[in-house]
N, CA, C and O atoms as a Tripos MOL2 file, in Angstrom:
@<TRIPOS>MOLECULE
protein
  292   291    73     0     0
PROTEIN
NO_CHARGES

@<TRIPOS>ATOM
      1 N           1.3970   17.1210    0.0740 N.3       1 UNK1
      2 CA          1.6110   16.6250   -1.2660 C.3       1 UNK1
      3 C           2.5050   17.5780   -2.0200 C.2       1 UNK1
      4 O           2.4570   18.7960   -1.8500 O.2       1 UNK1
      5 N           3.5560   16.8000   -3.1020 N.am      2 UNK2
      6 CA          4.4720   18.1100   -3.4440 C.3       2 UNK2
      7 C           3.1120   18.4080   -4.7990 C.2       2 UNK2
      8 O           2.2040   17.6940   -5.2240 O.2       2 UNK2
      9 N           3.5400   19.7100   -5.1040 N.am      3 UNK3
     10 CA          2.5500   20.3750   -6.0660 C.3       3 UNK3
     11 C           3.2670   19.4940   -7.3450 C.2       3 UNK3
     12 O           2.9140   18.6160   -8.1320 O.2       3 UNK3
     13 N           4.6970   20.4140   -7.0050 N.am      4 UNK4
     14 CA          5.1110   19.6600   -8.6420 C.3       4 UNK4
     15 C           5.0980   18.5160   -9.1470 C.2       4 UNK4
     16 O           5.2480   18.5360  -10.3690 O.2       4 UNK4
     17 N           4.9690   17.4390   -8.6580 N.am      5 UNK5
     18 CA          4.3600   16.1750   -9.3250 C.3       5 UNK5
     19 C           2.8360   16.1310   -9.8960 C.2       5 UNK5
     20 O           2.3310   15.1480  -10.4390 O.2       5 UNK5
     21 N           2.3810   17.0270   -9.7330 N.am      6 UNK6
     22 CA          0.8000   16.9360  -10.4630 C.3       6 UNK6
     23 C           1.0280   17.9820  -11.7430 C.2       6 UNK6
     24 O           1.7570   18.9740  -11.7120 O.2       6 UNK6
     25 N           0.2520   17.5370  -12.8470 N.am      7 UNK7
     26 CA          0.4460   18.4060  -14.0830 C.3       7 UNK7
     27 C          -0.4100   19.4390  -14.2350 C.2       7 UNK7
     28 O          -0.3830   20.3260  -15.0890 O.2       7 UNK7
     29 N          -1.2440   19.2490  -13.2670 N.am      8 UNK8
     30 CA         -2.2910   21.0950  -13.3250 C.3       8 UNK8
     31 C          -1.3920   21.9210  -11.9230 C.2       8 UNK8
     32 O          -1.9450   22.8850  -11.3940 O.2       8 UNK8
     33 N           0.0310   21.4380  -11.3950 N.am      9 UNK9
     34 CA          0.2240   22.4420  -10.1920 C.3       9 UNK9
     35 C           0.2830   24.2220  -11.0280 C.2       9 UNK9
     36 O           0.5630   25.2430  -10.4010 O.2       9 UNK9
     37 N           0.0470   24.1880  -12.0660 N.am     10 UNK10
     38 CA          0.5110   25.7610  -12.5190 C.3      10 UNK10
     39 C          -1.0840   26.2930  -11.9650 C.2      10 UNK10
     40 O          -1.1250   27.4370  -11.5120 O.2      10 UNK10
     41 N          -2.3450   25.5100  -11.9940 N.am     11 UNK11
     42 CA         -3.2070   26.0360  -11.3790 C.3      11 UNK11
     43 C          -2.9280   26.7260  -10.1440 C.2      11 UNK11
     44 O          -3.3540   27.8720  -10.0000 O.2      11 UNK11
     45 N          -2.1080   26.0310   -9.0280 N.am     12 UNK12
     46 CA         -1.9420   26.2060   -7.8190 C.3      12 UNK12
     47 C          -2.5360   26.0980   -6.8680 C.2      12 UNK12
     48 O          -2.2810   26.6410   -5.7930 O.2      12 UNK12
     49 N          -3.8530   25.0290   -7.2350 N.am     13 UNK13
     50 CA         -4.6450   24.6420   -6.0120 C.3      13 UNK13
     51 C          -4.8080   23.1440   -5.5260 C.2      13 UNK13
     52 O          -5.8600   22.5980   -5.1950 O.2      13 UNK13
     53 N          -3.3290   22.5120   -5.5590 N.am     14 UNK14
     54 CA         -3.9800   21.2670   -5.5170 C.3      14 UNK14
     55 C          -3.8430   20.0980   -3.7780 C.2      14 UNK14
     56 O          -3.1460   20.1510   -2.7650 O.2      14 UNK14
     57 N          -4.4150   19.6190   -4.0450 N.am     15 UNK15
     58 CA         -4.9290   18.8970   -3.0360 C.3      15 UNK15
     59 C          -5.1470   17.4780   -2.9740 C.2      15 UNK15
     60 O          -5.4670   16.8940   -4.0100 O.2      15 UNK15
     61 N          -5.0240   16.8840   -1.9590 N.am     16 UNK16
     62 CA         -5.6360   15.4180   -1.6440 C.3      16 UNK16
     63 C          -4.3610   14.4980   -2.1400 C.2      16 UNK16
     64 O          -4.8490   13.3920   -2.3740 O.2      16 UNK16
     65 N          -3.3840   14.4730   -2.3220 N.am     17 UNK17
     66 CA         -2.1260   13.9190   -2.9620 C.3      17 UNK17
     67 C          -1.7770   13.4380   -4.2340 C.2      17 UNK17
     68 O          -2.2310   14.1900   -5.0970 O.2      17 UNK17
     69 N          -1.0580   12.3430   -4.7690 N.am     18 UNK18
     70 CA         -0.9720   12.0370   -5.9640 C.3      18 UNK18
     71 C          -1.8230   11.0160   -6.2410 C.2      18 UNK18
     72 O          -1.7580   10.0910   -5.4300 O.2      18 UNK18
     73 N          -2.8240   10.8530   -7.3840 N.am     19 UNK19
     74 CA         -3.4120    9.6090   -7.7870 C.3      19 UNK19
     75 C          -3.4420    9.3850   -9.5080 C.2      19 UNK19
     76 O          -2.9950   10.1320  -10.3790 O.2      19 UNK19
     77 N          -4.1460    8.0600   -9.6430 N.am     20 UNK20
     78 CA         -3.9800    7.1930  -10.6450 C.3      20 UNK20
     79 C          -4.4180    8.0250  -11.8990 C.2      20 UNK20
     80 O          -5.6220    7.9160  -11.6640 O.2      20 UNK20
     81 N          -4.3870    8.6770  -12.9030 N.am     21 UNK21
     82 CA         -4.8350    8.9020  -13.7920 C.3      21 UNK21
     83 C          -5.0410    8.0990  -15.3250 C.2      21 UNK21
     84 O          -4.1980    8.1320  -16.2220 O.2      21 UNK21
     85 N          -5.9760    7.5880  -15.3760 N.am     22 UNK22
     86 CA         -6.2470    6.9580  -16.5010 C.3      22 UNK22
     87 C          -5.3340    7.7720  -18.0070 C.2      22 UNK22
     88 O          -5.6440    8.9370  -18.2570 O.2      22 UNK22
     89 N          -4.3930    7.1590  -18.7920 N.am     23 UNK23
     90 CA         -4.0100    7.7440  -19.5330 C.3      23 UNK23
     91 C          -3.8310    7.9230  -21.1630 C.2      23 UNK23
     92 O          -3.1950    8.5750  -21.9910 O.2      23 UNK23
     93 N          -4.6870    7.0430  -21.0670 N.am     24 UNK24
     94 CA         -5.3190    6.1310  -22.6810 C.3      24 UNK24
     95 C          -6.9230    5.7680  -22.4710 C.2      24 UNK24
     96 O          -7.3950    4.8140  -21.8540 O.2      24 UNK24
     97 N          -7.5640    6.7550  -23.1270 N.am     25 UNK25
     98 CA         -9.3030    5.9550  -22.9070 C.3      25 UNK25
     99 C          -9.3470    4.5760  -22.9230 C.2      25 UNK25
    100 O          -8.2230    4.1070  -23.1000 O.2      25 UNK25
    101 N         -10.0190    3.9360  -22.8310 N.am     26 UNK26
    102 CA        -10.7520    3.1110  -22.9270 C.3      26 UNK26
    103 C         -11.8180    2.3770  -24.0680 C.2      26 UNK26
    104 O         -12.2680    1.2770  -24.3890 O.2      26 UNK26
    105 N         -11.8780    3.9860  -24.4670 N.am     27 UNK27
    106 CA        -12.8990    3.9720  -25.5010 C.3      27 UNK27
    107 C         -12.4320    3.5090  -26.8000 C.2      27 UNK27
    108 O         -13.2220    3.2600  -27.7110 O.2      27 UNK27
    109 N         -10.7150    3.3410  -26.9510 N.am     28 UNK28
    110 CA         -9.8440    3.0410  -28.0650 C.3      28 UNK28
    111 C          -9.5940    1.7400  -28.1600 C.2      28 UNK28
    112 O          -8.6920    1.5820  -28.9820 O.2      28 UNK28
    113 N         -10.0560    0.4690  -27.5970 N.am     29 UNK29
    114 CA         -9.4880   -0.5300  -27.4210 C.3      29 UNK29
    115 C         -11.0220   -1.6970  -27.6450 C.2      29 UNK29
    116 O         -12.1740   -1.3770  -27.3510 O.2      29 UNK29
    117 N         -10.7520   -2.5350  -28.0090 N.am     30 UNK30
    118 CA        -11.9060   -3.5690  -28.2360 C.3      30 UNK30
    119 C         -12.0370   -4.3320  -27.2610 C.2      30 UNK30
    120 O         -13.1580   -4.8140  -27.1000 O.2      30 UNK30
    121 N         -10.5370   -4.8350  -25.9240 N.am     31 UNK31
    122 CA        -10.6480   -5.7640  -25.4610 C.3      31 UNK31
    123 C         -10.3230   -4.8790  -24.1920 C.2      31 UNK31
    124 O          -9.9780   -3.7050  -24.3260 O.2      31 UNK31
    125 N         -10.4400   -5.4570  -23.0070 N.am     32 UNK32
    126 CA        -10.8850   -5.1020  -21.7460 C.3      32 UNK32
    127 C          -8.9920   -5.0820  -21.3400 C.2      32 UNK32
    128 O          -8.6370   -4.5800  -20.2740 O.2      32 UNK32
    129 N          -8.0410   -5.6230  -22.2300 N.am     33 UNK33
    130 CA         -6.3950   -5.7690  -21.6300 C.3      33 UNK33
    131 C          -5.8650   -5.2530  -22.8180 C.2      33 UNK33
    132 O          -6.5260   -5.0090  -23.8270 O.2      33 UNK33
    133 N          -4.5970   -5.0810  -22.6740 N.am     34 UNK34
    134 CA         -3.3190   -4.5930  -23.5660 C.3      34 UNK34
    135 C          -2.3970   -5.1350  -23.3700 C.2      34 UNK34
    136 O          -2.2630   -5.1860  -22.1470 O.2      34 UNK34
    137 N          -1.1110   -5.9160  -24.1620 N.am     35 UNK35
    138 CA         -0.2130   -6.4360  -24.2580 C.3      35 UNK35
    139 C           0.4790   -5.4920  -24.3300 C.2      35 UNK35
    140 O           0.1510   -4.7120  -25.2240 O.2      35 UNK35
    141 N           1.9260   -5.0270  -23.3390 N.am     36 UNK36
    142 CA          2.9150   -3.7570  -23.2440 C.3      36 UNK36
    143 C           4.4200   -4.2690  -23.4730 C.2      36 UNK36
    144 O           4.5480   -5.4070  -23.0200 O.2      36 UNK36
    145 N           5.4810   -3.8100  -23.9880 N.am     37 UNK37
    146 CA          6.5440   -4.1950  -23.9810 C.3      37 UNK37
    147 C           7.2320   -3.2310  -23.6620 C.2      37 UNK37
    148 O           6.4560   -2.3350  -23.3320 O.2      37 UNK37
    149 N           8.7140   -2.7610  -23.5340 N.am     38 UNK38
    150 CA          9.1580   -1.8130  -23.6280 C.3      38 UNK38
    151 C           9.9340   -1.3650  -22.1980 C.2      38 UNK38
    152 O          11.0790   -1.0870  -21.8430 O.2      38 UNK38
    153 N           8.8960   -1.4470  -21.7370 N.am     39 UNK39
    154 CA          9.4530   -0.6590  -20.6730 C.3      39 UNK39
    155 C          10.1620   -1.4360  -19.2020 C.2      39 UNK39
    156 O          10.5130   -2.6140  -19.2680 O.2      39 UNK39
    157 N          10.3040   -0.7020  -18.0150 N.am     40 UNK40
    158 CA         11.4950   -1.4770  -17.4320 C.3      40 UNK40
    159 C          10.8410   -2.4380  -16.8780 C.2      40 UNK40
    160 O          11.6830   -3.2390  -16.4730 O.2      40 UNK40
    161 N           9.9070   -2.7640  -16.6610 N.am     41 UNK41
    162 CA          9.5070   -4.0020  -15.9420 C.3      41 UNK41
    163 C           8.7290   -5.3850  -17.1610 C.2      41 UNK41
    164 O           8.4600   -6.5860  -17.1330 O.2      41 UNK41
    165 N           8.6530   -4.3080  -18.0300 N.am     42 UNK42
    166 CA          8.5920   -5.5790  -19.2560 C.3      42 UNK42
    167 C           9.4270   -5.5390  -20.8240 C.2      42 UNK42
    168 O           8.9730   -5.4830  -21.9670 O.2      42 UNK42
    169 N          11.1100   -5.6060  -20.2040 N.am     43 UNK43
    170 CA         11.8430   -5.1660  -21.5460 C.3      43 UNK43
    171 C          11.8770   -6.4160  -22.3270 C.2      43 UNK43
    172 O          11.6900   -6.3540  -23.5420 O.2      43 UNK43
    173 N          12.2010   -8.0730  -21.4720 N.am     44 UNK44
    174 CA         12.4950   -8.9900  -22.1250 C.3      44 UNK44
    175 C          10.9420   -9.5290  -23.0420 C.2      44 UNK44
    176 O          10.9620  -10.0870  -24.1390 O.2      44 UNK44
    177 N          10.1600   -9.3120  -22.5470 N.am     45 UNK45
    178 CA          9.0100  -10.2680  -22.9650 C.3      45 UNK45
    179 C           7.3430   -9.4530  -22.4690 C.2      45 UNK45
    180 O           7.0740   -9.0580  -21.3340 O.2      45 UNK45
    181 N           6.5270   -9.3870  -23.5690 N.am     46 UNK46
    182 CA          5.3100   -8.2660  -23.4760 C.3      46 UNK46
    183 C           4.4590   -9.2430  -22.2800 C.2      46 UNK46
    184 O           4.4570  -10.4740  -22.2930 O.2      46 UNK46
    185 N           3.8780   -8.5340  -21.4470 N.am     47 UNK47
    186 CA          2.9830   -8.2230  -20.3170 C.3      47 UNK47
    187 C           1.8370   -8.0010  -20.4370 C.2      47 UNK47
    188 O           1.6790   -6.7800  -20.4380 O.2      47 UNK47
    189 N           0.4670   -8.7820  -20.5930 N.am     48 UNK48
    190 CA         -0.9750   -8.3790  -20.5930 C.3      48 UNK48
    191 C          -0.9590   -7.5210  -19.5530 C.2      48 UNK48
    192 O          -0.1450   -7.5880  -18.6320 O.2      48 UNK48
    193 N          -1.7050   -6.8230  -19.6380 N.am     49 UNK49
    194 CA         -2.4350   -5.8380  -18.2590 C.3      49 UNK49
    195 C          -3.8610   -5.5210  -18.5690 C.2      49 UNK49
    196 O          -4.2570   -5.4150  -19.7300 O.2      49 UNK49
    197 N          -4.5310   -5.3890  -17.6580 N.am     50 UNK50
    198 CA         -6.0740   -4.7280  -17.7500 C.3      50 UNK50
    199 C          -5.9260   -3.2270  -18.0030 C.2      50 UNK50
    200 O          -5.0290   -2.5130  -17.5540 O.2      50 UNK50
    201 N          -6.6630   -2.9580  -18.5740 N.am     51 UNK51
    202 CA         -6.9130   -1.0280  -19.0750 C.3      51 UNK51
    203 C          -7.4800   -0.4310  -17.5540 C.2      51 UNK51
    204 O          -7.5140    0.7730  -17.8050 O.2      51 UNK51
    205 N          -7.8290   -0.5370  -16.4770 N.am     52 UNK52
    206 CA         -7.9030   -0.0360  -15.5820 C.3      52 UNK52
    207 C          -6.6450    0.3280  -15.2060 C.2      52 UNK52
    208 O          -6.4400    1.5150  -14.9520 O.2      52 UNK52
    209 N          -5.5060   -0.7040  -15.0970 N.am     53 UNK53
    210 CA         -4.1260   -0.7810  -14.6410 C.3      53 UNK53
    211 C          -3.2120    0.5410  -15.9030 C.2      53 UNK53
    212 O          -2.2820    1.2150  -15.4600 O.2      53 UNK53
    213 N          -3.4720    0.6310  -16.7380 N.am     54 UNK54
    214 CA         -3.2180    1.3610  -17.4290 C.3      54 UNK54
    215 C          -3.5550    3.3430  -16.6670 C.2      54 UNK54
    216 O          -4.3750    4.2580  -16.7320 O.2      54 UNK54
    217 N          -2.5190    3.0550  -16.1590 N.am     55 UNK55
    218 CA         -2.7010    4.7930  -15.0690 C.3      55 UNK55
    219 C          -1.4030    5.2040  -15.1270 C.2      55 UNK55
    220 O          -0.5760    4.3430  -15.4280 O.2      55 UNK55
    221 N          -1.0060    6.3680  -14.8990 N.am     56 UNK56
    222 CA         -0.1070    7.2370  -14.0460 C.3      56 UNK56
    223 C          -0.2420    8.0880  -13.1400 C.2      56 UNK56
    224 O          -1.0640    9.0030  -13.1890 O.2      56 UNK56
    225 N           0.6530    7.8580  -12.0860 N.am     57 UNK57
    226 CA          0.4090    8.8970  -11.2870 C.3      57 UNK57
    227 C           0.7400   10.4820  -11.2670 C.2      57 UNK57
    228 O           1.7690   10.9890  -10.8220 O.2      57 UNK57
    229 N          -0.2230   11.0660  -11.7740 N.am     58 UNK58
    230 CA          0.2960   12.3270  -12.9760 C.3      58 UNK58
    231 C          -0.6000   13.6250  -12.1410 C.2      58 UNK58
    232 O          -0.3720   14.7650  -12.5460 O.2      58 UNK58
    233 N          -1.4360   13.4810  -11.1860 N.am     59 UNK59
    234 CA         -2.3160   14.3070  -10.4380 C.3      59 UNK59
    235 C          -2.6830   14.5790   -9.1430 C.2      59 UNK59
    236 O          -2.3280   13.8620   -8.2070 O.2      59 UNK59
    237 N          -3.2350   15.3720   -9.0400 N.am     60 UNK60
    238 CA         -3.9500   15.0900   -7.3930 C.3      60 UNK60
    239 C          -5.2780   14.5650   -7.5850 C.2      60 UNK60
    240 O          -5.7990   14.2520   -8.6550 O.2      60 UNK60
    241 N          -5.8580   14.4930   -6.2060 N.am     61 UNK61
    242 CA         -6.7970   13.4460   -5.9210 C.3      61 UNK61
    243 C          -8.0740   15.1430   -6.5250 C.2      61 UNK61
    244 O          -9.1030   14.9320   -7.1660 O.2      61 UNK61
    245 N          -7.6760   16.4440   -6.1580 N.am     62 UNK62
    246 CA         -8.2950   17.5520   -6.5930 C.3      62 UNK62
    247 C          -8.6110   17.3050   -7.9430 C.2      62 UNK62
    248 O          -9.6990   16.8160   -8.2460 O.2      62 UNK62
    249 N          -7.5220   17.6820   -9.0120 N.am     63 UNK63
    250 CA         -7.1990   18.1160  -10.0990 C.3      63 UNK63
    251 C          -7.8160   16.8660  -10.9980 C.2      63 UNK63
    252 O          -8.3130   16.9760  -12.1190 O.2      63 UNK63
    253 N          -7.6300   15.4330  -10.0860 N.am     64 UNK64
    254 CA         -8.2710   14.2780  -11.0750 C.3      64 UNK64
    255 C          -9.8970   14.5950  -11.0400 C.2      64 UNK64
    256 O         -10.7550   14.6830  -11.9180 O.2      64 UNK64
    257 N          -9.9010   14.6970   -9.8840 N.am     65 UNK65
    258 CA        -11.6400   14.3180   -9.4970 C.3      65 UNK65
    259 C         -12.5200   15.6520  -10.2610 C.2      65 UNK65
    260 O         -13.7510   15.6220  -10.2740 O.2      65 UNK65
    261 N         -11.8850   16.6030  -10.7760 N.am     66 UNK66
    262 CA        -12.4240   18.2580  -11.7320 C.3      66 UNK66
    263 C         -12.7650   17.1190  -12.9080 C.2      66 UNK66
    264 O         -13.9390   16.9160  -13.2180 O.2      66 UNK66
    265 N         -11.8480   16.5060  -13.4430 N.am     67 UNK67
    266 CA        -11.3540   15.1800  -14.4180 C.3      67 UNK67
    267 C         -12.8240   14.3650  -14.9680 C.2      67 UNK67
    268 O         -13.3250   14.1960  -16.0790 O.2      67 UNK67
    269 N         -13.2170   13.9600  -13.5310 N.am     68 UNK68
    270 CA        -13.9560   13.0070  -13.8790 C.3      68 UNK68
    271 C         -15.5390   12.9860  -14.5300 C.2      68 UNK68
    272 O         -16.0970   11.8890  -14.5020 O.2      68 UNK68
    273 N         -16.0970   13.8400  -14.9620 N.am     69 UNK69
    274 CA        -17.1210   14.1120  -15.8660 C.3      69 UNK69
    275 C         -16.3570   14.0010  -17.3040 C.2      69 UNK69
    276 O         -17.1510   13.6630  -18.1820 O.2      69 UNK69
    277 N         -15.5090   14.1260  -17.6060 N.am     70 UNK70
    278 CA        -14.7290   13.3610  -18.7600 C.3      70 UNK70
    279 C         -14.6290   12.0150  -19.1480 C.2      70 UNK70
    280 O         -14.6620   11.6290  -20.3170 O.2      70 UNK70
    281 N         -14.4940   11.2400  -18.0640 N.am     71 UNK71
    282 CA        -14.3560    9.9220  -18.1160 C.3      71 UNK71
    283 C         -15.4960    9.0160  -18.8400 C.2      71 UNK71
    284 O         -15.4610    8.1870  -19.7490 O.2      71 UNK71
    285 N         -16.2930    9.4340  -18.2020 N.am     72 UNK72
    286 CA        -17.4320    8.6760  -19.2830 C.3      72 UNK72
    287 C         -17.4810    9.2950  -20.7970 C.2      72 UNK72
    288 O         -18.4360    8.8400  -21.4270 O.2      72 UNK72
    289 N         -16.8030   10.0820  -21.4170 N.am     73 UNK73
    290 CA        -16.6510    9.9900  -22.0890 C.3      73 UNK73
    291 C         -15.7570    9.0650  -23.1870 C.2      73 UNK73
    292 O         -15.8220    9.3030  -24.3930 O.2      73 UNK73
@<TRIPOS>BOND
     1     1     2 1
     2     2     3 1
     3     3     4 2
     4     3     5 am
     5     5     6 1
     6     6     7 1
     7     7     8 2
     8     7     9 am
     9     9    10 1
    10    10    11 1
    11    11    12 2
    12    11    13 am
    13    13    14 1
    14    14    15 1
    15    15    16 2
    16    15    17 am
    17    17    18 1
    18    18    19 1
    19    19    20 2
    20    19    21 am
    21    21    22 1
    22    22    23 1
    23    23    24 2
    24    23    25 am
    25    25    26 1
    26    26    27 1
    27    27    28 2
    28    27    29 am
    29    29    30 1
    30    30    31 1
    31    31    32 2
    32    31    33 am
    33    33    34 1
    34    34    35 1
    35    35    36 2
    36    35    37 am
    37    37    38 1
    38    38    39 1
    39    39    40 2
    40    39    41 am
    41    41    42 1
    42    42    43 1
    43    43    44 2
    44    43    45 am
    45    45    46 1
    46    46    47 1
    47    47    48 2
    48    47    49 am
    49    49    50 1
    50    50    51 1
    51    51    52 2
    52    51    53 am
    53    53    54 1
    54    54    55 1
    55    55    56 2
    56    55    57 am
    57    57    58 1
    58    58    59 1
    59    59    60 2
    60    59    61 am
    61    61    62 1
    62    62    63 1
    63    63    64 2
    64    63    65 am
    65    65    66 1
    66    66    67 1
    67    67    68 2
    68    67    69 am
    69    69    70 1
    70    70    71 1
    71    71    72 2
    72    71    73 am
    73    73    74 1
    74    74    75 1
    75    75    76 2
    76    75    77 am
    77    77    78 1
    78    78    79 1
    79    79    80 2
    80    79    81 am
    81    81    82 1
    82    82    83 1
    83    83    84 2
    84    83    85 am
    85    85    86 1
    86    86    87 1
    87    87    88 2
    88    87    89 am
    89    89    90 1
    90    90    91 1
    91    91    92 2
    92    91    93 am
    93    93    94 1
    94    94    95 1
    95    95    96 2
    96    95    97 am
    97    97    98 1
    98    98    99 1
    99    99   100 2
   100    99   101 am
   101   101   102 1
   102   102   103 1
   103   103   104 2
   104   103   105 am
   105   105   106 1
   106   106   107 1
   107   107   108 2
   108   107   109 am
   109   109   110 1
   110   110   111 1
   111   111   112 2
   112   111   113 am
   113   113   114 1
   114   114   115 1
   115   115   116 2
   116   115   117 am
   117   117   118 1
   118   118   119 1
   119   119   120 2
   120   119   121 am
   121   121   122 1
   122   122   123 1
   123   123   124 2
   124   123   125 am
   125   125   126 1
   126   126   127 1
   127   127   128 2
   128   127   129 am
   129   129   130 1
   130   130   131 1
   131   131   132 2
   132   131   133 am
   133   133   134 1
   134   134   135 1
   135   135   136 2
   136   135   137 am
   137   137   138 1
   138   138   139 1
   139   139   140 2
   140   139   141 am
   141   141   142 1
   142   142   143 1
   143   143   144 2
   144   143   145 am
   145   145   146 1
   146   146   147 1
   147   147   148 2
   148   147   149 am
   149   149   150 1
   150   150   151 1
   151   151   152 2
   152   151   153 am
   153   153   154 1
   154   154   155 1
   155   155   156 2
   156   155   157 am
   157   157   158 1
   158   158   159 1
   159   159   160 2
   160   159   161 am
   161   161   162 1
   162   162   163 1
   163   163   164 2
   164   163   165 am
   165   165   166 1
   166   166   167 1
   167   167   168 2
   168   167   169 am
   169   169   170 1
   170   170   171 1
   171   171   172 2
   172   171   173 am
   173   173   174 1
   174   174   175 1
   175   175   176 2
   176   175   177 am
   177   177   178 1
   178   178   179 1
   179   179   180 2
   180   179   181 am
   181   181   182 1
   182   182   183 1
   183   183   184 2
   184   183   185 am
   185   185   186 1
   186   186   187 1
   187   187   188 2
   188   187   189 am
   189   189   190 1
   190   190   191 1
   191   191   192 2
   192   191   193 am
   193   193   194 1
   194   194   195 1
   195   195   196 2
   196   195   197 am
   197   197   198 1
   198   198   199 1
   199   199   200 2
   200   199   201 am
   201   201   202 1
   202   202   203 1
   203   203   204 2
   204   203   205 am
   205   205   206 1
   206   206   207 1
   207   207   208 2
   208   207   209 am
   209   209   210 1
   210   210   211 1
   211   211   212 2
   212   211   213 am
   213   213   214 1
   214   214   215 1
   215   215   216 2
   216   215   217 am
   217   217   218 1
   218   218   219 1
   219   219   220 2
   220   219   221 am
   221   221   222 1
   222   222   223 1
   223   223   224 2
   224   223   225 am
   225   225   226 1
   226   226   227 1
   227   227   228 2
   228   227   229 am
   229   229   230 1
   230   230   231 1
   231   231   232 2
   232   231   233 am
   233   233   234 1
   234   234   235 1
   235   235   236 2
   236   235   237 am
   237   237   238 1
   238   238   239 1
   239   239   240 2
   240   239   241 am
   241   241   242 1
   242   242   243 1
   243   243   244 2
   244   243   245 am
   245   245   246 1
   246   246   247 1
   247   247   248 2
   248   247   249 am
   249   249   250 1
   250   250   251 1
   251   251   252 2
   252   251   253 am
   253   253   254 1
   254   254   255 1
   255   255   256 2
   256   255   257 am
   257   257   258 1
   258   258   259 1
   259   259   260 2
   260   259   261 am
   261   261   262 1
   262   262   263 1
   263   263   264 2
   264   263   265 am
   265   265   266 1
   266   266   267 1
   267   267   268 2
   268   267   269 am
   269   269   270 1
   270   270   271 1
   271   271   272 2
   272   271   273 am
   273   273   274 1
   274   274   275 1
   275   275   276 2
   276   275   277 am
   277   277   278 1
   278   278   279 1
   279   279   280 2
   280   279   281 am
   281   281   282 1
   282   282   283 1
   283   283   284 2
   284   283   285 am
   285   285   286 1
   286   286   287 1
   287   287   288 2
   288   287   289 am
   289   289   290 1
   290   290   291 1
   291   291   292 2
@<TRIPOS>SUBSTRUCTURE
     1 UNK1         2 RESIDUE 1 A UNK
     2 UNK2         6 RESIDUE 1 A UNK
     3 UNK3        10 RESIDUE 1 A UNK
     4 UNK4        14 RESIDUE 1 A UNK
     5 UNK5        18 RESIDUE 1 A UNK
     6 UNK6        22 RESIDUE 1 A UNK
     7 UNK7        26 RESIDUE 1 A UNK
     8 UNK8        30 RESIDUE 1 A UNK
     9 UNK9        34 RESIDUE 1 A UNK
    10 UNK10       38 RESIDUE 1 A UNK
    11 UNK11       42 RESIDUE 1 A UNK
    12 UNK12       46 RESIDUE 1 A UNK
    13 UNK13       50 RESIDUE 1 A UNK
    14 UNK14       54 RESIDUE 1 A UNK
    15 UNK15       58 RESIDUE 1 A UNK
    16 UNK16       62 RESIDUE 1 A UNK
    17 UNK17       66 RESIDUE 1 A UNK
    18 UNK18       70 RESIDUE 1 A UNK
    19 UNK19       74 RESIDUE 1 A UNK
    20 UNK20       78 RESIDUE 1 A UNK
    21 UNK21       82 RESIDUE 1 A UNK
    22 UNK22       86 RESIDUE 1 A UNK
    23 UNK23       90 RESIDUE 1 A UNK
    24 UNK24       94 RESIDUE 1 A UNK
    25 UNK25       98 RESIDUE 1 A UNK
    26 UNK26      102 RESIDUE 1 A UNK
    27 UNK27      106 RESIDUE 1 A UNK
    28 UNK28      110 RESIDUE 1 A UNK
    29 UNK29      114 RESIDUE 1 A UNK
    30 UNK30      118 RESIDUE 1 A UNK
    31 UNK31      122 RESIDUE 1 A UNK
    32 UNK32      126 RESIDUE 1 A UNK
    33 UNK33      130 RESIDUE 1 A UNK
    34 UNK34      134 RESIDUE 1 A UNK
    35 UNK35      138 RESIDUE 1 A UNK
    36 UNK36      142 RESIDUE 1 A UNK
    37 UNK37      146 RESIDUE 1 A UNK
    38 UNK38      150 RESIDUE 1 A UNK
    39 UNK39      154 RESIDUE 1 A UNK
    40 UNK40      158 RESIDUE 1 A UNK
    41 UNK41      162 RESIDUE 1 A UNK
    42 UNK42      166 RESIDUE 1 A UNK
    43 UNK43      170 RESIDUE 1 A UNK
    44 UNK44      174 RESIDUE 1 A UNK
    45 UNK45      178 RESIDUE 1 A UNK
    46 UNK46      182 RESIDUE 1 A UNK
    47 UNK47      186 RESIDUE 1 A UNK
    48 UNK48      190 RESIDUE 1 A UNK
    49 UNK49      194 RESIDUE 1 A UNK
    50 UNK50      198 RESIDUE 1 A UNK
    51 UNK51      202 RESIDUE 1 A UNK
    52 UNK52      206 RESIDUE 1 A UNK
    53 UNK53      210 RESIDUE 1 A UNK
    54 UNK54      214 RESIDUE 1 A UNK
    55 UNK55      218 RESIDUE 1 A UNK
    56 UNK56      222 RESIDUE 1 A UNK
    57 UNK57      226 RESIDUE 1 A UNK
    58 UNK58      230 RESIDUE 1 A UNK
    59 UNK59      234 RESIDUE 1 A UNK
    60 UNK60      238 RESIDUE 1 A UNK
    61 UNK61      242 RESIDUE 1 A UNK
    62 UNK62      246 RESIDUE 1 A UNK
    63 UNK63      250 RESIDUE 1 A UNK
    64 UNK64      254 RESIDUE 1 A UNK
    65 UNK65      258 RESIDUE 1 A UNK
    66 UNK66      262 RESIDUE 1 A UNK
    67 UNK67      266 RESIDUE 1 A UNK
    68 UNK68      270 RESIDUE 1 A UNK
    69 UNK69      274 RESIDUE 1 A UNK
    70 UNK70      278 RESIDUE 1 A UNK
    71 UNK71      282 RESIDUE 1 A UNK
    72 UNK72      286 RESIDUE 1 A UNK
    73 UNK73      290 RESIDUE 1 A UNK
């Protein structure tokens, strides 16, 4: 896995490759989807998506999973 695609590589321990990171709680939203515009796959016309789908791949499978006692928050 390259380090530098994960945003804790300055730790320098990371592991297990790149995965999904949730990047907007959950906890901010009333409805289970989000309507997105903007961007390159939805410039002409906004896009429902589910808030699960709402990720980047911004981590390792390490650095997320330290992560996840947060999540329920």
């Amino acid at each position: 896995m390259s380090a530098e695609k994960c945003w804790a590589a300055a730790l320098g321990d990371c592991d297990g490759g790149i995965s999904a990171e949730h990047i907007v709680s959950q906890s901010l939203f009333v409805s289970e989807y989000v309507d997105v515009f903007g961007f390159d796959w939805c410039k002409d016309k906004p896009k429902r998506i589910g808030l699960n789908s709402l990720v980047k791949n911004c981590l390792c499978r390490k650095h997320n999973s330290k992560l996840s006692i947060l999540d329920g928050a």
